[in-house]
VMD Tcl script that draws the C-alpha trace (Angstrom):
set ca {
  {150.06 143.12 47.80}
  {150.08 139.47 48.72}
  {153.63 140.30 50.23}
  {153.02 142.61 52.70}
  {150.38 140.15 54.66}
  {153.51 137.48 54.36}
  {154.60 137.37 58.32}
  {158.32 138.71 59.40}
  {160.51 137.20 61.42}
  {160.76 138.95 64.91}
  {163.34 138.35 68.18}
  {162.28 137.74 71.40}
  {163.44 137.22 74.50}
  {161.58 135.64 76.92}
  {162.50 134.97 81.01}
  {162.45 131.58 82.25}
  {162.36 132.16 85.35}
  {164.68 132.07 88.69}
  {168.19 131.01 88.45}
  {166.88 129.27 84.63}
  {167.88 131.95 82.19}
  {166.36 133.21 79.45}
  {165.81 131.45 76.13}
  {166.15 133.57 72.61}
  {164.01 132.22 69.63}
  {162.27 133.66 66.91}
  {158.99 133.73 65.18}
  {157.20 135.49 62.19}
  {155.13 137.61 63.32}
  {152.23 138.90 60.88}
  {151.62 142.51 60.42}
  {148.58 142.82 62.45}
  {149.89 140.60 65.38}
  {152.30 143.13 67.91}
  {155.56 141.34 68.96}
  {154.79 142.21 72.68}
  {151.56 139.96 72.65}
  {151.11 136.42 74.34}
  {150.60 134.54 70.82}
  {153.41 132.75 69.97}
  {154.33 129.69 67.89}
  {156.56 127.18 67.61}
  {158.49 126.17 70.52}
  {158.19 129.45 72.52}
  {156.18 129.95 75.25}
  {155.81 132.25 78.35}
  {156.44 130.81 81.91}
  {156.92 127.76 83.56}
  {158.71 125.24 81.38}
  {158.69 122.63 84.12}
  {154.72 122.55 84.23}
  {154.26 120.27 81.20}
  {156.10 117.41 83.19}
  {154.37 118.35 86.52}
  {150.93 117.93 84.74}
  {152.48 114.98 83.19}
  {153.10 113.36 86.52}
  {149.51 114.54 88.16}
  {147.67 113.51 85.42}
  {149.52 109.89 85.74}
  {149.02 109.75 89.53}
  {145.38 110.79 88.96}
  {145.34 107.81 86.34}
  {147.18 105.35 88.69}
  {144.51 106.41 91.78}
  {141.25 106.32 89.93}
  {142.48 102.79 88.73}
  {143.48 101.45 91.59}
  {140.22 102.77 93.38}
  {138.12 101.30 90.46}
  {137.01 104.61 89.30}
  {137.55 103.52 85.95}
  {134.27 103.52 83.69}
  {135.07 100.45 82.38}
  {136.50 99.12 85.65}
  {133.20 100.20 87.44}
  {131.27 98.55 84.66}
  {132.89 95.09 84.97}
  {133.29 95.04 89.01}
  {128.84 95.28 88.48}
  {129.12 92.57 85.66}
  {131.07 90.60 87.94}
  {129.14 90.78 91.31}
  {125.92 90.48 89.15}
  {127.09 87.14 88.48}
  {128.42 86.18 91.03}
  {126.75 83.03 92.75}
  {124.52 84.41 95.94}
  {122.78 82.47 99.05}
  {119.21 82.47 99.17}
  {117.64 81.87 102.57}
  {116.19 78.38 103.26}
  {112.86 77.55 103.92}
  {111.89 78.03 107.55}
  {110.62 75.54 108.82}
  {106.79 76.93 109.27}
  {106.76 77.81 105.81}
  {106.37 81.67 106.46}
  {107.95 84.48 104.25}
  {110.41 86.98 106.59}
  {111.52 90.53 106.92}
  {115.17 89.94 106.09}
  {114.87 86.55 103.70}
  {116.53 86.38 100.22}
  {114.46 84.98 97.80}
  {114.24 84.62 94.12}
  {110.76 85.39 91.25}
  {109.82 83.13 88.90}
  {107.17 84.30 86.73}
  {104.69 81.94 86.20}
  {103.90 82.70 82.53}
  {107.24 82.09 81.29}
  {109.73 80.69 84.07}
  {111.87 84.13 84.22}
  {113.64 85.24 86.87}
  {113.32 88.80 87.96}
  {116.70 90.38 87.31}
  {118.33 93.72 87.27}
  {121.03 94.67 84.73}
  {123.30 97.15 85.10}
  {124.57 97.91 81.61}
  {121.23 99.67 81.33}
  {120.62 102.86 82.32}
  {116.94 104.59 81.86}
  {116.40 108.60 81.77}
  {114.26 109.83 84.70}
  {114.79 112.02 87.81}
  {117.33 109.43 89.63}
  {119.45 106.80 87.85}
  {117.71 103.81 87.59}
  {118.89 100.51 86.04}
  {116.72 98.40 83.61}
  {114.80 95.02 85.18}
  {114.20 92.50 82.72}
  {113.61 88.58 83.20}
  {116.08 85.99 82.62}
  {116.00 82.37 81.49}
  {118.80 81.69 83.95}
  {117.45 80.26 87.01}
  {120.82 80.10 89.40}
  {120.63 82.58 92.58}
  {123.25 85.63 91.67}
  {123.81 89.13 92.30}
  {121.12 90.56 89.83}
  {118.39 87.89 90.93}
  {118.63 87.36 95.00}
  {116.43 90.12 95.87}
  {116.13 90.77 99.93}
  {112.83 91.48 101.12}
  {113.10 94.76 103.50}
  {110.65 97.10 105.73}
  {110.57 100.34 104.39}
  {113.73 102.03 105.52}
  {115.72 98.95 105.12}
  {114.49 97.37 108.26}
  {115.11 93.50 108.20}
  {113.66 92.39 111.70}
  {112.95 88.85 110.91}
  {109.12 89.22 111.56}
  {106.72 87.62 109.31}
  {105.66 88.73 106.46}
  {101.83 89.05 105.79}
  {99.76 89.91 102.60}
  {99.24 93.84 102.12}
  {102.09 94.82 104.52}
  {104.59 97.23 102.80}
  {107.55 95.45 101.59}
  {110.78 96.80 99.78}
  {112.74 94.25 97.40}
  {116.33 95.38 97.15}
  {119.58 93.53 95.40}
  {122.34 94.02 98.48}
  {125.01 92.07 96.28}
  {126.14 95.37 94.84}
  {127.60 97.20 97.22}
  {127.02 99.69 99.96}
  {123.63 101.16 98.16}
  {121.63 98.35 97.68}
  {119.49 98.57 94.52}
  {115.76 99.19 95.08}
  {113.04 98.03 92.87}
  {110.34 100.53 91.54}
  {108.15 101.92 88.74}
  {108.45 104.73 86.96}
  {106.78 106.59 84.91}
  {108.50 105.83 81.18}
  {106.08 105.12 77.99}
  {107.42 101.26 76.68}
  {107.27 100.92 72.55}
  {105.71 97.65 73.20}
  {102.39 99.33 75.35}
  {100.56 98.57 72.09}
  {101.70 94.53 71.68}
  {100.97 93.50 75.24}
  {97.64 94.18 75.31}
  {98.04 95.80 79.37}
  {95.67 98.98 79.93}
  {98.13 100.45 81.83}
  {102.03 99.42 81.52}
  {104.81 101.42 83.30}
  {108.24 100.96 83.28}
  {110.17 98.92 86.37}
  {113.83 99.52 87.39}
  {116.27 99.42 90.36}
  {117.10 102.62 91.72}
  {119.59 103.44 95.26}
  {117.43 106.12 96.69}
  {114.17 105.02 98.74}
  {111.21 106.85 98.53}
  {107.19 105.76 98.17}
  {107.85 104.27 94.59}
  {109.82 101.13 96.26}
  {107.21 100.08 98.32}
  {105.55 97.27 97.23}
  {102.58 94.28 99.10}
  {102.28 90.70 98.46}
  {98.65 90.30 97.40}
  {97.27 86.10 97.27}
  {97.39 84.91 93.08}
  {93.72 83.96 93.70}
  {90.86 86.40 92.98}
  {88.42 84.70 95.85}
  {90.93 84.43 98.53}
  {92.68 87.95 97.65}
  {90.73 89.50 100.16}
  {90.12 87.32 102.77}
  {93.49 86.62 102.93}
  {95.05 90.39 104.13}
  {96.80 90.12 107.46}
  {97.99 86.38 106.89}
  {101.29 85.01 106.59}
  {102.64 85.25 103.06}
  {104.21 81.45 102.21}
  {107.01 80.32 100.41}
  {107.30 78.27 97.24}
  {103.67 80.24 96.86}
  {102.50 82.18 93.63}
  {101.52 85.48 94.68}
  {101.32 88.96 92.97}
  {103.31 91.73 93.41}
  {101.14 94.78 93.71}
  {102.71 98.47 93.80}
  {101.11 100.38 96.84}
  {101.03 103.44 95.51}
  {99.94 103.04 91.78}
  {97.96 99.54 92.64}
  {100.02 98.31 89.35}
  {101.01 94.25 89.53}
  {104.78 93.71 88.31}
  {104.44 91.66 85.55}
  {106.17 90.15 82.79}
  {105.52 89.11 79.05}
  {106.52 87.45 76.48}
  {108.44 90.23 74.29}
  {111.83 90.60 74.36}
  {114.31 92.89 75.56}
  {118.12 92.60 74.51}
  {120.82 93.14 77.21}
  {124.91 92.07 78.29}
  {123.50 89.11 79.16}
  {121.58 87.81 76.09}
  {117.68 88.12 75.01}
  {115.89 88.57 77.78}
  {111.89 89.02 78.58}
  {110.39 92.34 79.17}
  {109.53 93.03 82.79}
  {106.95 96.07 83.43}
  {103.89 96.94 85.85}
  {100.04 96.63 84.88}
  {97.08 98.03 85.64}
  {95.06 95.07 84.24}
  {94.09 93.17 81.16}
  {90.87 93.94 80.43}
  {89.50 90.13 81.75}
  {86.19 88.79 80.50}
  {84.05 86.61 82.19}
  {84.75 84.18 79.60}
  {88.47 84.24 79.71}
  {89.07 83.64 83.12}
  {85.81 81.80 84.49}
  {85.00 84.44 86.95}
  {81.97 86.03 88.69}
  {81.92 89.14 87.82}
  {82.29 90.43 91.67}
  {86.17 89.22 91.17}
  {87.19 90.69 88.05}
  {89.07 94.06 89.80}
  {91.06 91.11 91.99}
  {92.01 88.76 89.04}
  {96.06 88.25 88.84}
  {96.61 86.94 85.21}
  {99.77 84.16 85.11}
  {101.63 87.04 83.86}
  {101.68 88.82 87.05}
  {102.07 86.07 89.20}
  {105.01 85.41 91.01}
  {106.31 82.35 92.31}
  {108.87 82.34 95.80}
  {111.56 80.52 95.55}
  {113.88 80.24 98.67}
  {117.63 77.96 99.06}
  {116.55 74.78 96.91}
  {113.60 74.74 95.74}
  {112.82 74.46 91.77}
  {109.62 76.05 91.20}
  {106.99 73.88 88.46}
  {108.41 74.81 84.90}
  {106.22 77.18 82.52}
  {104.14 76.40 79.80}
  {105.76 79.43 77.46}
  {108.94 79.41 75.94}
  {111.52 81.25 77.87}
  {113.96 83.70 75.82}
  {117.43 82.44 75.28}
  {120.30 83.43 77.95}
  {123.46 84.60 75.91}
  {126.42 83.47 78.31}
  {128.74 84.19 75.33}
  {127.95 87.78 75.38}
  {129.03 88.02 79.18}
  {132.43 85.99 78.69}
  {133.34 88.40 75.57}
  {132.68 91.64 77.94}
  {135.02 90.04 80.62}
  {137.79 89.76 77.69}
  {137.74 93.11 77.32}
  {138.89 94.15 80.55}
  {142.53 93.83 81.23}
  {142.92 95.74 84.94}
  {141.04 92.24 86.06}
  {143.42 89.52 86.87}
  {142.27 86.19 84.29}
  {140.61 84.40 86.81}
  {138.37 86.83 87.97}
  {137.40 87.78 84.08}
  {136.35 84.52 83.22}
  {134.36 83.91 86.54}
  {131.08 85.64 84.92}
  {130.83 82.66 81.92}
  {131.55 80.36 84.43}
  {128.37 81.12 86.50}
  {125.97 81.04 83.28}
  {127.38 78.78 81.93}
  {127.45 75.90 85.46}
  {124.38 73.68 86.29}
  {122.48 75.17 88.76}
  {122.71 74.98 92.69}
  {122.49 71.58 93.86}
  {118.66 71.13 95.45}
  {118.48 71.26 99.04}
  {116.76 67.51 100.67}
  {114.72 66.16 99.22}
  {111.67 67.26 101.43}
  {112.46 70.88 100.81}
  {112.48 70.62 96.97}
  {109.42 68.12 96.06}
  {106.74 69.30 99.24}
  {106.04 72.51 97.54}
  {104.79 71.31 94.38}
  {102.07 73.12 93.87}
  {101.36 76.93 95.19}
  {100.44 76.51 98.81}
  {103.28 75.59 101.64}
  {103.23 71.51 101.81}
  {104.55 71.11 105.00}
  {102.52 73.35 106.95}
  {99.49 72.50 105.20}
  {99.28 69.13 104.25}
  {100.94 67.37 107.30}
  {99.84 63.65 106.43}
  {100.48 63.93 102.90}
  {104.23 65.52 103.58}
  {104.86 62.52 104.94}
  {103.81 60.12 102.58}
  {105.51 61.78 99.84}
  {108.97 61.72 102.20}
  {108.46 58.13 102.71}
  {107.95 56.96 99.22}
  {111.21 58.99 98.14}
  {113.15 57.56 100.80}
  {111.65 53.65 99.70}
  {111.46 54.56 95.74}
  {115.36 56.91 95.85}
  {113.38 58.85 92.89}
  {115.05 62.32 92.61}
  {112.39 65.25 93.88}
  {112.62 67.41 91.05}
  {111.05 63.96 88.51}
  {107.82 64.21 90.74}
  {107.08 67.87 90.71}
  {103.67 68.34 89.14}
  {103.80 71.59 86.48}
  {101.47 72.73 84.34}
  {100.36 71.13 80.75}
  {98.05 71.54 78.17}
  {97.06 68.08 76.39}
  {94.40 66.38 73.85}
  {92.44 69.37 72.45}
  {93.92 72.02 74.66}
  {92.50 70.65 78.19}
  {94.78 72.21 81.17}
  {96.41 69.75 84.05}
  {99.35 69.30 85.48}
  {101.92 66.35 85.32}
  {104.67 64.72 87.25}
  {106.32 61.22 87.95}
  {109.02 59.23 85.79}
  {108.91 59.14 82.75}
  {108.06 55.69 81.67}
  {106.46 54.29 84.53}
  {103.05 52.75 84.94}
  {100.43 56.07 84.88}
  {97.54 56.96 86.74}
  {94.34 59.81 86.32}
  {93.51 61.89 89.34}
  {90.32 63.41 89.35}
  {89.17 66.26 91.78}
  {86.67 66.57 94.28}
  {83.67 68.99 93.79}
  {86.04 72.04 94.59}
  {87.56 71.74 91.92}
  {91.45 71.61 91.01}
  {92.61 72.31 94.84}
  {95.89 72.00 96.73}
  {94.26 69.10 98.41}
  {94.42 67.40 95.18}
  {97.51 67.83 93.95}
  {98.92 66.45 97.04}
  {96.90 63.22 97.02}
  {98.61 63.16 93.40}
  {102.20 64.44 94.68}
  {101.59 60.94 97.01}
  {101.21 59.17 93.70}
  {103.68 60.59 91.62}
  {106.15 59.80 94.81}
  {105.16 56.34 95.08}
  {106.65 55.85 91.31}
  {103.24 56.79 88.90}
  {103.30 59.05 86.04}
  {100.21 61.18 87.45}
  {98.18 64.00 85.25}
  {95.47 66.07 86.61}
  {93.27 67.26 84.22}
  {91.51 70.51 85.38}
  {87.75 69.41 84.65}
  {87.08 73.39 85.82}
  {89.19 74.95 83.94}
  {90.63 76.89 86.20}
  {87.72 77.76 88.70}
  {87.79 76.47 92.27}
  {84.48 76.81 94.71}
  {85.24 78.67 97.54}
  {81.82 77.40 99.36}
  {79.75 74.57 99.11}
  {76.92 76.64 97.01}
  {79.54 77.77 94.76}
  {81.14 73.86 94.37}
  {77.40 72.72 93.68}
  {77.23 75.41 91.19}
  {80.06 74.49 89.45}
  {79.23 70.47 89.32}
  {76.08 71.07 88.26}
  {77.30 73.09 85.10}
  {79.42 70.22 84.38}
  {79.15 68.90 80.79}
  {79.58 65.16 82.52}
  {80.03 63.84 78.96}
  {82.90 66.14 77.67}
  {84.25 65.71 81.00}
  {84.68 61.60 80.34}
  {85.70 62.45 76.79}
  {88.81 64.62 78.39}
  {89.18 61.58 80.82}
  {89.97 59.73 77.37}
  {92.16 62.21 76.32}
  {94.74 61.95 79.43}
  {94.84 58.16 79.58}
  {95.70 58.65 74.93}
  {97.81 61.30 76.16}
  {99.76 59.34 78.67}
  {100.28 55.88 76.80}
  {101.59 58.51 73.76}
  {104.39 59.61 76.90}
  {105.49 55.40 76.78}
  {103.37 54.36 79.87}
  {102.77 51.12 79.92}
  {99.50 50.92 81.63}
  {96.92 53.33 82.98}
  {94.89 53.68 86.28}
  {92.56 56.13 87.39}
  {92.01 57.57 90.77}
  {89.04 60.14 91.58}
  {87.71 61.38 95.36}
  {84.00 62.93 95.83}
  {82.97 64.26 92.62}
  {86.08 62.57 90.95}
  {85.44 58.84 92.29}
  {82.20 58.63 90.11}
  {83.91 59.83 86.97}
  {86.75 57.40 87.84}
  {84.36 54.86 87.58}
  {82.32 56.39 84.53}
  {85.81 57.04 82.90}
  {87.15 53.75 83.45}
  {84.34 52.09 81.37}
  {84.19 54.43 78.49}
  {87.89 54.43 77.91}
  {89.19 50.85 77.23}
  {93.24 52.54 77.63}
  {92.16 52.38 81.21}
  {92.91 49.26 83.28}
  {92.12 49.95 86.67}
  {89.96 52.36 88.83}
  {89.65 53.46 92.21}
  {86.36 55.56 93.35}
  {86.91 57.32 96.85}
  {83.69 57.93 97.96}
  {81.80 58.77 94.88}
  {79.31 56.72 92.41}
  {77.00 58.10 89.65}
  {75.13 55.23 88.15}
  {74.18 57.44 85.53}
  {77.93 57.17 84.19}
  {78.54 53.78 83.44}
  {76.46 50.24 82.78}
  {78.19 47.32 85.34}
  {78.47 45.16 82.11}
  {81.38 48.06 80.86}
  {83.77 47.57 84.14}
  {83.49 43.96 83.78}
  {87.43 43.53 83.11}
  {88.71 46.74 84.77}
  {90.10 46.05 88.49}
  {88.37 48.13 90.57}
  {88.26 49.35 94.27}
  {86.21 51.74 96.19}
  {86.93 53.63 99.54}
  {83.38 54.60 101.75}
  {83.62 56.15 105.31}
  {80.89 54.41 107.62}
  {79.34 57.55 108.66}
  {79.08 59.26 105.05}
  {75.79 60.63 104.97}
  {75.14 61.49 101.12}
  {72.34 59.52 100.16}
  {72.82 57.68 96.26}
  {76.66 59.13 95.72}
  {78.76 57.52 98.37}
  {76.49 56.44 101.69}
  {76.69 52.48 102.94}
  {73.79 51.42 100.97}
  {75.62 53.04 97.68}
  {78.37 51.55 98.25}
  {77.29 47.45 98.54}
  {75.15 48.66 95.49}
  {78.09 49.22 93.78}
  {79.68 46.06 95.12}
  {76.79 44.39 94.53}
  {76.73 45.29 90.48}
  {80.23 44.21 89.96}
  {79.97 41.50 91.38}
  {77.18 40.02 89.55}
  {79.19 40.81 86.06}
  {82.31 38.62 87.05}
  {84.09 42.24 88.46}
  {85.64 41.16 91.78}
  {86.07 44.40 93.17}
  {87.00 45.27 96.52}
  {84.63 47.73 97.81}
  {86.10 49.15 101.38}
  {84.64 50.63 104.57}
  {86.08 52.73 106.89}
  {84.53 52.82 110.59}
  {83.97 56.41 112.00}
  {85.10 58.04 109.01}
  {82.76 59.88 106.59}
  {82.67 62.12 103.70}
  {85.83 63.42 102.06}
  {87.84 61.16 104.87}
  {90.90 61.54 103.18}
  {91.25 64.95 102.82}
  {94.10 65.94 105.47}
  {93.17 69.88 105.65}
  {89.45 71.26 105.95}
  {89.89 73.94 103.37}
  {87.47 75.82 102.39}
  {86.37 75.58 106.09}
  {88.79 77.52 108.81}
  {88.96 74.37 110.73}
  {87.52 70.46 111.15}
  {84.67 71.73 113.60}
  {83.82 74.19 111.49}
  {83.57 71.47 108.63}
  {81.79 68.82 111.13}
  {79.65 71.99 112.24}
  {78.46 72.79 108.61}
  {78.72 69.44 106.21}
  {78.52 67.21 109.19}
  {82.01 65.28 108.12}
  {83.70 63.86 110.92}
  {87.54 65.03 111.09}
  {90.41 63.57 109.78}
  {91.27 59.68 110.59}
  {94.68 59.41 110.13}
  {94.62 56.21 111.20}
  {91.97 55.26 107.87}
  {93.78 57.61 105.83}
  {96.94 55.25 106.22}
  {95.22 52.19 106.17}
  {93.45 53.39 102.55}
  {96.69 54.32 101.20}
  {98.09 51.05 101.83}
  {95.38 49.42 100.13}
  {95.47 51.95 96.99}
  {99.00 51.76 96.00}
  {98.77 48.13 96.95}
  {96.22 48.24 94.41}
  {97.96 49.71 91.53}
  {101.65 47.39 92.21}
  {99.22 44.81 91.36}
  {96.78 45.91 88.83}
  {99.33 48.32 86.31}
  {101.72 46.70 84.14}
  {105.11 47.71 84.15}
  {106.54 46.77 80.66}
}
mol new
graphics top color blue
foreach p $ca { graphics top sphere $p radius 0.5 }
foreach p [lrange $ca 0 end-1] q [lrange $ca 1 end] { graphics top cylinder $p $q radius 0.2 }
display resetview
């Protein structure tokens, strides 16, 4: 029985067409398979013979044209890898400090010094294609970091940009669709680690709709509000708020692993459940609070933004230079072009006045006119490089927060702030100091609350715990002869002059003090500033009786001199109050400060004159060795 299924051999003949013959072979053909059927093995076939070798040839032409055209998948993939490397411009500063329709910029996250990036070996399921955006740890401006900021519908008109107008951040370095950044709505495994009561997914998509549009809202719960409709600044930390969902693009510290190493996760927020307690907030500012993990720092052609207090994941250049290997269509030089970008120093700083100025979060130039200058001056006379003066945020002695700048080294000097609190204004008195060749720390006596009023400042000095606040005093000056300084000054204005003073003679580390226009009698006994040099700055026209009026200050003189102290206690003629303070914030303008405190406005004449005399002051009084 087996037999009979056992296929026969059968003859065909088969045409192959015009002026080709015919071709005779045969087959074994099985019982239930007819001979006159289109099944056939071996070598026979029915029609064209010549069609293998035409489909041959298209199918090497298609080959030859996708490739040349880049259509390649891993052609396409490595053309992204290497323009998201490649090195891109970023707009300069202009020169009135003002944000643009049009400029290309860079974010650094405040938390932990990441750049916003996009990365397009990552591809995220939704209703568009959308690309991953993480943070990276490599801060040099390239294809997957410069980020143009647009009008909605890709208008760049060069008009300013202001807080709350719609803005649309796109990468242009990719090609002809630019990449747009939005949220969408994708569950993260992480939702549960980060602690965020809302947390959506962000990614760069090439078709514009609502979810693109984004505002620039100020980092500062008080000022958040007051500040819609003005000018959004450069080198400032601002958040990022989504105008349609309200969520803040944010960052954290988890990690994410892409082509270009481990990077830090990069989603939007809702909020994170703040507590009074946490962030040292009336309770009125709570729905406006930004937490350093949603704020954003600008960076434009130049300027190095203050480093973070986290770690920052590790960039994996390796991983990048092993993808370019892979791709032979790419001539060498262009494959090894991506290593070579993460793996070179980062673009040379622009002057000097561009890079240092900005040190803190508010535009220098355009804010701080008198105090630009001094800082340009003493980097011209000192030829310290900008980026050793930058002041960035610290944490020191039992956890107090500050921020630092100034060689490394050098002589060291305390600045303590006025009643407001830890304000701009400070930190470029101390940018002035750092400049002039000081290792300067700032301890934040507030911990991070600034007065926006003067109730609000009284409030806040009043709740003062005077005697922790000299005991933290004690902890910068251990703090700073631990760094290698030598010696140690102190230098405090309002608020801060009187606990220079009551600083200085609690904490023998410290060897000199200047109070600018502040004494509290209460702080220190004459007897304890015996050996400290001391000097003290009084406008003639200061009008707060007891802390820093004439008759205060020849008390003060008076008392140090009758100890053996010879300080030199100076007056300023038709200065007053807060006489060195170069911009009337919180007040809109010096009439409107002269109108309500009664301060006269700003000297500059005094100012320069009291400078001279302070850093005078400290040549001679700090040790350098």
């Amino acid at each position: 029985p087996l037999q009979s299924l056992r296929p026969k051999r059968t003859r065909v003949t088969v045409a192959r067409g015009p002026n080709q013959g015919t071709r005779v072979t045969t087959r074994r053909a099985a019982p239930w398979t007819s001979a006159m059927t289109n099944t056939y093995h071996g070598d026979a076939r029915i029609g064209n013979w010549a069609e293998d070798a035409c489909r041959k040839d298209m199918e090497l032409a298609e080959f030859a044209r996708r490739r040349g055209a880049g259509e390649q998948l891993l052609t396409k993939l490595h053309t992204k890898m290497e323009l998201a490397c490649t090195p891109a411009p970023l707009t300069p500063a202009h020169a009135d400090g003002c944000l643009r329709y049009g400029d290309v910029i860079t974010l650094h996250s405040v938390l932990c010094g990441t750049v916003l990036a996009a990365n397009m070996d990552k591809t995220l399921v939704g209703e568009q294609l959308a690309y991953l955006v993480t943070g990276t740890a490599d801060p040099t401006p390239v294809g997957r970091t410069a980020w143009t900021l647009l009008r909605p519908g890709g208008v760049a008109d060069g008009s300013v940009i202001t807080y709350g107008a719609p803005v649309v951040l796109a990468l242009k370095s990719y090609g002809a669709d630019p990449l747009l950044l939005q949220t969408q709505k994708l569950g993260l495994p992480s939702l549960s680690k980060s602690g965020a009561s809302k947390k959506d997914q962000v990614s760069a998509v090439t078709r514009e709709s609502r979810a693109v549009v984004w505002k620039f809202v100020n980092a500062e719960a008080r000022e958040q509000l007051v500040s819609e409709g003005k000018p959004v600044l450069a080198h400032a930390a601002v958040g990022l708020q989504h105008l349609q969902t309200f969520l803040l693009l944010s960052t954290d510290l988890l990690k994410v692993r892409t082509i270009f190493g481990v990077e830090s996760e990069v989603h939007a927020q809702l909020s994170r459940n703040a507590r009074l307690t946490d962030v040292a907030l009336p309770k009125v500012y709570l729905d406006h609070y930004v937490p350093d993990a949603s704020k954003w720092i600008i960076c434009t052609d130049g300027f190095a933004p203050p480093l973070p207090a986290q770690p920052v994941p590790t960039a994996a250049p390796s991983t990048v230079a092993s993808f370019a290997r892979l791709s032979a269509p790419t001539p060498a030089a262009a494959r090894v072009a991506p290593a070579a970008v993460l793996l070179t120093a980062p673009t040379p700083m622009a002057p000097r006045m561009a890079e240092a100025l900005p040190a803190f979060r508010n535009a220098f130039l355009a804010s701080f006119p008198f105090y630009a200058k001094l800082v340009s001056d003493a980097l011209d006379a000192t030829g310290l490089p900008a980026s050793e003066v930058l002041l960035r945020p610290l944490r020191f002695g039992e956890g107090v927060p500050g921020m630092l700048g100034g060689p490394l080294g050098a002589p060291a000097v305390i600045v303590l702030q006025e009643w407001w609190g830890l304000t701009p204004q400070v930190l470029a008195q101390a940018s002035a100091l750092a400049a002039s060749g000081y290792r300067v720390l700032v301890p934040d006596l507030y911990k991070g609350a600034v007065g926006v009023d003067a109730e609000e400042a009284h409030h806040l000095m009043s709740t003062l715990d005077f005697p922790a606040a000299l005991g933290e005093i004690a902890q910068a000056a251990v703090h700073l002869r631990t760094e290698g300084a030598p010696s140690v000054g102190i230098i405090g204005f309002c608020m801060g002059g009187a606990l220079a003073l009551g600083g200085a003679a609690k904490c023998e580390a410290i060897e000199a003090a200047v109070s600018c226009y502040g004494v509290n009698f209460g702080l220190f006994e004459a007897e304890e500033l015996a050996h400290v040099a001391v000097q003290a700055h009084f406008g003639e026209l200061d009008a707060m009786h007891g802390f820093s009026d004439t008759q205060t200050a020849l008390a003060l003189e008076r008392r140090l001199h009758e100890v053996g102290n010879e300080a030199s206690v100076c007056m300023y003629m038709g200065s007053g109050h807060a006489f060195l303070n170069d911009n009337p914030t919180p007040y809109a303008s010096f009439d409107e400060r002269a109108a309500q405190a009664g301060y006269p406005p700003f000297d500059e004449e005094n100012a320069e004159e009291a400078w001279g005399r302070i850093l005078g002051f400290f040549a001679r009084a700090l040790r350098r060795d």
